[in-house]
C-alpha positions, -999 to +999 in steps of 0.1 A: +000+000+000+017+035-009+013+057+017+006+094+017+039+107+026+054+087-005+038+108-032+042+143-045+025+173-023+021+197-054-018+199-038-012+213+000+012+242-019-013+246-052-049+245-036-045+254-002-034+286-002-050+296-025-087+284-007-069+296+025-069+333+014-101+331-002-118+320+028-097+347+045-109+373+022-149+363+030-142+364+068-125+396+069-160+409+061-178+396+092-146+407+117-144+439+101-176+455+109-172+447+149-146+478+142-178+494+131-196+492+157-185+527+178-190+544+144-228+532+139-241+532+171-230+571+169-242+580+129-272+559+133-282+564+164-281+527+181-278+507+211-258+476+220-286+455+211-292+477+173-257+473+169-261+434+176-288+431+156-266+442+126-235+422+133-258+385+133-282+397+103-256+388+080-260+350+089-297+349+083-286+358+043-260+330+049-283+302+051-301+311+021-268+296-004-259+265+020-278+238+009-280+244-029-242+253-026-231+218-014-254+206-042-240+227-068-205+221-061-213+187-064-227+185-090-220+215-112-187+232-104-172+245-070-147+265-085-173+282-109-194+288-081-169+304-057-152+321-089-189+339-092-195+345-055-166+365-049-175+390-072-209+393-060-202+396-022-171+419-032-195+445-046-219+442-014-189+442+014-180+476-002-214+486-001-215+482+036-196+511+040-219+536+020-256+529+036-269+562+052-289+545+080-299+510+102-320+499+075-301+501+046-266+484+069-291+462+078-303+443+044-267+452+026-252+430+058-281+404+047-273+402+009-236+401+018-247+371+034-268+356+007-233+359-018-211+347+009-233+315+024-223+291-005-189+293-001-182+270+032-198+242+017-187+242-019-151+247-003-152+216+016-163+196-015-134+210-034-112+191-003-129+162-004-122+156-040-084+165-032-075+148-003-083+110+008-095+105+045-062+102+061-058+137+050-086+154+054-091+169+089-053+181+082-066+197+049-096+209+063-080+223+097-054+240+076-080+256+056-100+263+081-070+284+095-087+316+078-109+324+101-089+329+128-061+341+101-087+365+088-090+381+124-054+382+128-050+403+098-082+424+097-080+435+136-049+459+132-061+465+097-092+475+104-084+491+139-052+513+120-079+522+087-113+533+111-084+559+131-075+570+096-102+571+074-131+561+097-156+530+091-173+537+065-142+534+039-127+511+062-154+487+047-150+504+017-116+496+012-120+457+025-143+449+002-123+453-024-094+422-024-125+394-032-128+418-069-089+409-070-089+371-059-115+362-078-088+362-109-064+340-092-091+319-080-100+312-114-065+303-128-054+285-096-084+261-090-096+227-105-126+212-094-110+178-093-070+157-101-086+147-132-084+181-143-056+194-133-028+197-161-001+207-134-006+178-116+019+149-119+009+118-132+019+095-100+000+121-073-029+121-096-035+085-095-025+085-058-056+109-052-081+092-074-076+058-062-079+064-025-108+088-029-127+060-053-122+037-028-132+052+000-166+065-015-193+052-005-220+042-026-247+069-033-276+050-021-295+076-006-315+108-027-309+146-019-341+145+003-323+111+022-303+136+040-332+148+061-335+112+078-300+114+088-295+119+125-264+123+126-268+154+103-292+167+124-273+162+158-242+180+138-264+208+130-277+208+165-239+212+180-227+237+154-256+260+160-244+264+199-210+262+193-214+291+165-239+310+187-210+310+214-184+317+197-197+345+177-211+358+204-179+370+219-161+369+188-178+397+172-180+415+199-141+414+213-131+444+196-158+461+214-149+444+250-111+453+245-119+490+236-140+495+265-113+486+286-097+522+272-077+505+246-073+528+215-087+507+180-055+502+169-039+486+204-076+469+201-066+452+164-030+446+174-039+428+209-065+402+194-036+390+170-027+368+205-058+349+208-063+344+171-030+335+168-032+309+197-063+295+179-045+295+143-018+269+163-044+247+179-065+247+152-035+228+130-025+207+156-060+199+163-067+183+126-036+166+129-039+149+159-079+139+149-058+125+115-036+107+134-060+088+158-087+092+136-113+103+164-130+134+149-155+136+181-132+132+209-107+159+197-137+183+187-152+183+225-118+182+237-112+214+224-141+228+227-137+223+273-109+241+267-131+272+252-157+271+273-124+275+306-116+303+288-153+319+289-162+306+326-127+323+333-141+356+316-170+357+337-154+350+369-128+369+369-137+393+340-116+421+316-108+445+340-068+438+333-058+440+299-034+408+300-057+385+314-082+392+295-063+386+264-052+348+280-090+341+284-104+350+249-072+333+236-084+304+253-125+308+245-111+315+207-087+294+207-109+259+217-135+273+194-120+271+160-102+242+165-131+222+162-137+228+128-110+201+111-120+173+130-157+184+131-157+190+092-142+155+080-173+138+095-202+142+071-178+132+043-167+102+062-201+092+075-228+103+044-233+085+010-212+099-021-236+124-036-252+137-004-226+148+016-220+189+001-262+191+008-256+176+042-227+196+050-247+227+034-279+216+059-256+219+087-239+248+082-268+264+071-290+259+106-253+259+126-249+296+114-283+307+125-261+308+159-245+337+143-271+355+144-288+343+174-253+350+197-247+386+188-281+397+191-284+383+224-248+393+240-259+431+229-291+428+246-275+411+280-250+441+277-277+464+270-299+455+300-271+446+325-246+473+311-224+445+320-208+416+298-204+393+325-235+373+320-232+374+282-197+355+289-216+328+306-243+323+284-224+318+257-197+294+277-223+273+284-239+272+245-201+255+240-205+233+264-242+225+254-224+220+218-198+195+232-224+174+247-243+171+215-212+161+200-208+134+223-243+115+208-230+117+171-220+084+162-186+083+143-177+055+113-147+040+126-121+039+099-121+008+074-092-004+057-099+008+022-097-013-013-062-002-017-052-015+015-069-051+015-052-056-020-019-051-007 
């Protein structure tokens, strides 16, 4: 049996950074506007709980393109699709910045959300066509690596741009690189090894023949997914686990500026915990490769998160350094779930059903976007406080982990490759 390490690795340095900043780009969009959020509550006149209203309206537009995204990717073109959706949510991120009041920010946030929502699952079809399962909560964690990359970046960015030039061309100005990579993406991408002229000849039948033999059969329809429980307990867990972590994520820029940080010590300080969570999410995805349990590692990390919360609420913000350490550990936790997490409906689901499953379970998993904003602005709104919003959404982590923990996982087969040698 040849193993993975024995073949070329033209893949990891051709596809993945390529998906890797493209993912980055779409983020940046969602972590930029919490810069925003000082700026709008002034010009239009908002509250905490306005302002959170704004920041989670975006993911009700992002279920709207999950489901027929995975579908599409699947069975029309991923690259195509993406290549399309980056110019589309390029024109409405920029918009952001130019709507004169609530409203307007509000359904510009929403569209942004429609042209952005079919790009998580399409992605992860892309990687599941490139790399077999013994890669692919490594490929997945690595690409998954933008969102906390995408913080990173945008936080001094953002914070250096709104002291400059203010928020409105802040978002202006942001919106812009998905025109650009949209190019690249284009030239760079195939949908599958088949395709791919650049690819040598030995890494190309590596790929194909481990990925044909793990497949399963497609045995179920579209509509097949629906009696799936374990697509519905994964949905079930990403929906807390999203509602807690973008309920302080998208609100951290705010926290740390309270505190009397200026926005650009703000941008530069939350490089740490994004940072923190850029290493655990890699060495989360390889460790899940390695022992092949995707559940265990996911609520592993995600205890550590919720320390990191029940450590904010006890102990709170009040000094600058420790509250850095605890959202480093809340963020941390959080992200790294996604490799391990994400290489289970692939693993699990028929061939053929898998991008609609993973689309159904992003889909409902992001309406905790939405749902964890809103509500950590209105706890800070009537408690003028963000101590209990920190252990609200702790505990929708932990609620997320003990989901997790009823999902049964396929343990791994020896593929055809393997039994014939």
């Amino acid at each position: 049996m040849r193993m993975a390490s024995s073949v070329p690795r033209l893949r990891w340095t051709r596809i993945m950074p390529i998906a890797i900043a493209m993912y980055t780009i779409s983020f940046m969009d969602r972590i930029n506007l919490s810069f925003a959020t000082t700026g709008m509550e002034k010009d239009f006149g908002l509250t905490a709980t306005g302002v959170g209203l704004i920041l989670g309206f975006f993911f009700l537009g992002y279920l709207v393109l999950q489901v027929p995204g995975g579908y599409l990717a699947e069975r029309w073109s991923a690259k195509k699709f993406v290549f399309w959706l980056l110019l589309i949510w390029g024109v409405f991120a920029a918009l952001s910045g130019l709507a004169q009041n609530s409203t307007q920010e509000l359904w510009i946030r929403f569209l942004l959300g429609v042209a952005e929502g079919g790009i998580w699952p399409a992605t992860l079809v892309l990687l599941a066509n490139w790399f077999p399962r013994e890669e692919r909560a490594r490929a997945n964690g690595l690409w998954i690596i933008c969102l906390p990359l995408a913080a990173a970046i945008t936080s001094p960015i953002s914070g250096a741009l709104v002291t400059a030039v203010g928020w409105r061309l802040m978002l202006v100005f942001e919106g812009i690189p998905a025109l650009i990579w949209a190019a690249l993406w284009w030239w760079g991408i195939e949908d599958r090894p088949e395709q791919a002229k650049w690819l040598s000849t030995s890494e190309r039948d590596f790929i194909t023949t481990r990925i044909h033999a793990e497949r399963r059969p497609t045995t179920g329809t579209i509509w097949s997914v629906l009696l799936e429980p374990s697509v519905w307990l994964l949905s079930a867990a990403y929906f807390l686990t999203i509602m807690g972590g973008y309920g302080l994520n998208l609100w951290a820029p705010t926290i740390i500026h309270s505190i009397g940080v200026g926005f650009l010590g703000t941008g530069l300080l939350l490089v740490i915990p994004n940072g923190a969570a850029v290493w655990l999410l890699i060495s989360a995805g390889r460790y899940s490769d390695r022992i092949g349990k995707r559940i265990a590692v996911s609520v592993g990390v995600l205890c550590i998160s919720f320390v990191g919360y029940l450590l904010l609420g006890i102990i709170g913000t009040g000094i600058v350094a420790l509250a850095i350490l605890f959202l480093a550990f809340a963020t941390a936790g959080f992200y790294a779930r996604q490799g391990p997490l994400w290489a289970i409906p692939t693993e699990v689901l028929p061939a053929g059903t898998a991008g609609t499953a993973m689309g159904l379970i992003n889909g409902i998993g992001n309406i905790g976007g939405f749902v964890g904003p809103f509500v950590f602005g209105y706890l800070e709104t009537t408690t003028h406080s963000f101590t209990v919003g920190y252990f609200v959404m702790g505990f929708a982590i932990l609620a997320g982990a003990a989901v997790l923990l009823t999902v049964r996982e396929q343990r791994k087969q020896p593929d055809a490759t393997a039994a014939a040698g």
